[in-house]
N, C-alpha and C positions, 0 to 999 in steps of 0.2 A: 199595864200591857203585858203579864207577863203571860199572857195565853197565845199570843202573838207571833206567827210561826214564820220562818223566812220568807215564804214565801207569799204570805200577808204583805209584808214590810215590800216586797216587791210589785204588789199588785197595787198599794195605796200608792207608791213612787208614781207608777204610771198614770196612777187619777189625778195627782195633784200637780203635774208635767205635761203630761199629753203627748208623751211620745208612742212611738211606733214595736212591737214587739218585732216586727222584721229584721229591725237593728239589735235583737238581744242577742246573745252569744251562748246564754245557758239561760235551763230553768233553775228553780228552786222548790222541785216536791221533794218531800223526803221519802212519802211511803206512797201504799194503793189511797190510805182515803184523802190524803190530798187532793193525790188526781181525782179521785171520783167525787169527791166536791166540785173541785174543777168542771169537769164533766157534765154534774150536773145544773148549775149555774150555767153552761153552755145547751142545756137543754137534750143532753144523750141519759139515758140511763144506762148506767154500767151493768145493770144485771137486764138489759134488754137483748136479745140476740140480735134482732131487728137492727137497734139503735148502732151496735158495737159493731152487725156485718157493715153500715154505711159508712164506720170509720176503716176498717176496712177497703170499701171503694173508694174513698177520699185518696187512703193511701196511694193506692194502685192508678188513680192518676197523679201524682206525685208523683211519681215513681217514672211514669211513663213521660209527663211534661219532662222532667230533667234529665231525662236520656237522650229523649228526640233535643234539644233542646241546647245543650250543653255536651252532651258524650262524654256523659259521666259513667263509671260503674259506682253502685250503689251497696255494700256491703248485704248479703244475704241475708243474716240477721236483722237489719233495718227497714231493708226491703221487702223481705216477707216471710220471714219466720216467724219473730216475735208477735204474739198479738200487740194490735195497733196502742191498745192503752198502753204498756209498758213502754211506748215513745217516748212518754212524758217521763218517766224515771229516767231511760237512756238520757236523754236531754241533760236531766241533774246534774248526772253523776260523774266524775270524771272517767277518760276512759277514751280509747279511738273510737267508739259507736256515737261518744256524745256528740261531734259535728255534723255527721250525718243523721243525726234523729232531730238537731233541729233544723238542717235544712230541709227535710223533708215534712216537719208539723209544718215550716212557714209556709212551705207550698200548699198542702195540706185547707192552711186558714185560711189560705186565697181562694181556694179551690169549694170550698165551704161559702164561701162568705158569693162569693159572683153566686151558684146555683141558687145561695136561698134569696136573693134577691132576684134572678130568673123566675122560679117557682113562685113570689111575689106579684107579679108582673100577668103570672099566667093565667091566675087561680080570679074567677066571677067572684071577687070579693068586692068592698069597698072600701078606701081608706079608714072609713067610718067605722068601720068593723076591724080593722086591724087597733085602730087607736086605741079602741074602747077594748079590746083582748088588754093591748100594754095596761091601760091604766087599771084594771082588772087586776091582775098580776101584779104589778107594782102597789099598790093595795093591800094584797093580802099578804105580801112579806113586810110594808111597813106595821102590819098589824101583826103579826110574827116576831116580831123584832118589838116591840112595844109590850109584848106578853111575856117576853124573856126579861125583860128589865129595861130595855135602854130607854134612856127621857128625850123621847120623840118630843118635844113639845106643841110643835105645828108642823103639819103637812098639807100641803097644796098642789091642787094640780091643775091642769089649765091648755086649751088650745086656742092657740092665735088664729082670730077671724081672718075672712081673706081680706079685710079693709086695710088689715093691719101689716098683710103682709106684701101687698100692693107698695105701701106709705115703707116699708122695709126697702124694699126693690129700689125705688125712687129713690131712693136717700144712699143705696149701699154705691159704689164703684163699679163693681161688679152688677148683674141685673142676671145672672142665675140663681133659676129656682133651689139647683137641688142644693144651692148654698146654704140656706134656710135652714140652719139646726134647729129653732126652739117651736118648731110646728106644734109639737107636743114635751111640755115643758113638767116639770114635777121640782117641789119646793119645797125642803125639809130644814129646819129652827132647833135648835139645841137646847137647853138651857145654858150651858157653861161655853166659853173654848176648848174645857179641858176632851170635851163628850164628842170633839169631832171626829177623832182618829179613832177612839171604839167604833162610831157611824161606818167610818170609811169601809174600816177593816166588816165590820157585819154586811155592809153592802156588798161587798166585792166576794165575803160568800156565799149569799145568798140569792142575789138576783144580778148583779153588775159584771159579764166578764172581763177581768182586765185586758185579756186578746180583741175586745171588738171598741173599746174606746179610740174616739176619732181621732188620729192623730193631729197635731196643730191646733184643735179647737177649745183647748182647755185654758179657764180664764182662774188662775192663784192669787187674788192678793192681799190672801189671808192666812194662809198656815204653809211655812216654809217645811221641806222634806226634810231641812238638816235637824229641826227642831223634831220632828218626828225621831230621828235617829237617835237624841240624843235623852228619849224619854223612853225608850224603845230596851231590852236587855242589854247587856254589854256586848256579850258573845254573835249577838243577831244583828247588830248596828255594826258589828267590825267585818262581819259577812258581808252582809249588806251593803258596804262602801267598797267593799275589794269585785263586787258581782256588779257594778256599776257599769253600765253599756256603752257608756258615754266616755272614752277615757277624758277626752279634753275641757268635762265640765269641771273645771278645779270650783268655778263659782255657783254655792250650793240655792244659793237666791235664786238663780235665773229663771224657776217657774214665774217671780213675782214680776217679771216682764212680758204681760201676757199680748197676746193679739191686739194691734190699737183698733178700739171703737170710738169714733173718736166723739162720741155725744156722750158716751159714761163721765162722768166728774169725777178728778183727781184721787176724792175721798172715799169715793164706790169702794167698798170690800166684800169680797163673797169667793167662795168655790164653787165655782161652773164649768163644768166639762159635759162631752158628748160622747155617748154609746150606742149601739147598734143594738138594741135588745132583742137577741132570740126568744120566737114565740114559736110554739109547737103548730102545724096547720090544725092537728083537732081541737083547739082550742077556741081558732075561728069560726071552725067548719069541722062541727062533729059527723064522725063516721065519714067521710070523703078520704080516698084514701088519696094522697097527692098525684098528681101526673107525673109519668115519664121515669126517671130516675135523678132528679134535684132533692130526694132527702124527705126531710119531716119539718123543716126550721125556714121560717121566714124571718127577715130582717127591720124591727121598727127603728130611726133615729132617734132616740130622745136626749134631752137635756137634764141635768141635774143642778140644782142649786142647793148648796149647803152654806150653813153660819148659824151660829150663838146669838145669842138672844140680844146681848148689847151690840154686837155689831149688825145687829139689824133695824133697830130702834134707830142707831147712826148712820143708816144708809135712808132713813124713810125721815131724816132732817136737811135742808137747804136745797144745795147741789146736786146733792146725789140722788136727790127722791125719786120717782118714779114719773110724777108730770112734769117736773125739769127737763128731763132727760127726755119726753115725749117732744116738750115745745123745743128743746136742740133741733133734734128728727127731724117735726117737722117744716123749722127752719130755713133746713136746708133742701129738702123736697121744694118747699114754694123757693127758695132760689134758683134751683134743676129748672123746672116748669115754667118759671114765668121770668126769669132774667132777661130783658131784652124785647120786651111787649111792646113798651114805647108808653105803656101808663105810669109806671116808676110808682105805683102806689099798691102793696099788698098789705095794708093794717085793714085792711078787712076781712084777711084771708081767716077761718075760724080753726081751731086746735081742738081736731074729735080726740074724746078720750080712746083710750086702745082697750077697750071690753075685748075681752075674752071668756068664751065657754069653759069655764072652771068650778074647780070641785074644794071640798076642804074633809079633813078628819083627824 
């Protein structure tokens, strides 16, 4: 790991956590290509005029939301001298501009994230064509990534029919759609454990931004952050714990307490979390230029599953497998449905498999 920059070691904390960057208190770029990695895993090019005046407007309602808002003054510098990129260094670095340059990116990502979901919403597309853009994309940097050296071993990809997500609803407490992370689901196999945290850190520069993972919805109970740190350089692991957002996590496990589902079996291990992947609108829709002033970035939800090859082999044995966990499901669907009919007999009821539209490479 020793290519492995702080601010890597921060962006894998939040994948394999699932917290909130609202609640960070600083970044950790060092220089310009940090950020403009950053950047562009966020889908702006820095040497775009286009791209760089819309951070720009970001800004400037930022600016505006928290004056109306709160009756704040907003230091000059922050507010609109600096170009918008150098936020992300203010952010870094020590200094009285760093508080106010990250409250104004967090406004900033909200401010981003609502339009390109708006502009979503607006554009004669079909979900169908948004999917197939992500898995597109996500594709071509697994195969990027595969060319540089890393032992992709298995990638999969896959969208849940709506039978399946029907038999979801029924079964969850909840019965909102837009609860539904794994609509569009992606499934990447290691060979070692050791190759997860190369994965991570390559994901998170290349196509994953750590700003747009879901908060709450990140499933750990496979590679603890403390073990990350403690494989990680000296000098970036004692960083790394003193940048910590959280003061009161003295317990470095508690990603491995994830969300309860409660049809998973005791033994399930894997890395799943959810991100909002920005996609460019021409990527959907060449030559359209977008409507109104929402940007260039639409928002897809996806899923990510990560694991080594032996802890996958142990998840497709007994308990944990895949049609265990289907007959739990749907278990408890035919007890939602039919508890109380007055027949008191569902061994007839039949357990459809969960086919899904999937790819493999």
């Amino acid at each position: 790991m020793a290519d492995v920059d702080l601010d890597d070691l921060e962006a894998v904390r939040l994948l394999l956590r699932g917290r909130s960057v609202i609640d960070w208190h600083r970044l950790a770029f060092a220089d310009y290509a940090e950020v403009d990695r950053f950047l562009r895993v966020n889908e702006f090019d820095p040497d775009s005029l286009d791209d760089m005046g819309r951070l720009d407007e970001l800004r400037a309602e930022a600016v505006d939301y928290l004056s109306a808002n709160f009756n704040v003054t907003i230091p000059y510098e922050v507010a609109e001298q600096v170009p918008p990129r150098d936020l992300l260094l203010l952010a870094s670095r020590s200094g009285p501009q760093r508080r106010w340059a990250c409250v104004v990116l967090k406004v900033m990502h909200i401010v981003h994230h609502l339009a390109g979901r708006a502009l979503m919403v607006s554009l004669p597309i079909s979900d169908d064509a948004f999917f197939r853009a992500t898995e597109l994309k996500v594709m071509q940097v697994v195969e990027e990534l595969r060319a540089a050296g890393h032992p992709i071993e298995e990638f999969q990809w896959s969208r849940k029919p709506r039978d399946s997500l029907i038999t979801k609803l029924l079964a969850k407490r909840s019965t909102l759609a837009a609860q539904i992370y794994d609509k569009l689901r992606f499934r990447i196999m290691v060979p070692r454990y050791q190759d997860l945290v190369p994965l991570l850190v390559a994901l998170s520069r290349q196509l994953i931004p750590f700003n747009y993972v879901v908060p709450g919805a990140t499933v750990n109970k496979l590679l603890p952050f403390d073990r990350v740190l403690r494989n990680s350089n000296g000098q970036l692991a004692r960083v790394a714990q003193e940048l910590q957002d959280e003061p009161e996590d003295v317990d470095q496990d508690e990603e491995l307490q994830p969300p309860i589902n409660e049809f998973s079996a005791a033994g399930y291990r894997i890395i799943n979390f959810v991100a909002d992947l920005p996609i460019r609108v021409e990527a959907v829709m060449p030559g359209a230029p977008p409507p109104g002033n929402l940007g260039h970035v639409v928002f897809v939800m996806t899923e990510f599953q990560l694991a080594d090859r032996a802890t996958t082999l142990a998840n497709e044995e007994g308990e944990s497998n895949h049609r265990a966990y289907k007959e739990r499901q749907h278990a408890r669907v035919a007890e939602r449905l039919f508890a109380g009919d007055g027949d008191g007999d569902d061994d007839d009821l039949e357990e459809p498999d969960d086919e899904r539209s999937s790819g493999s490479a």
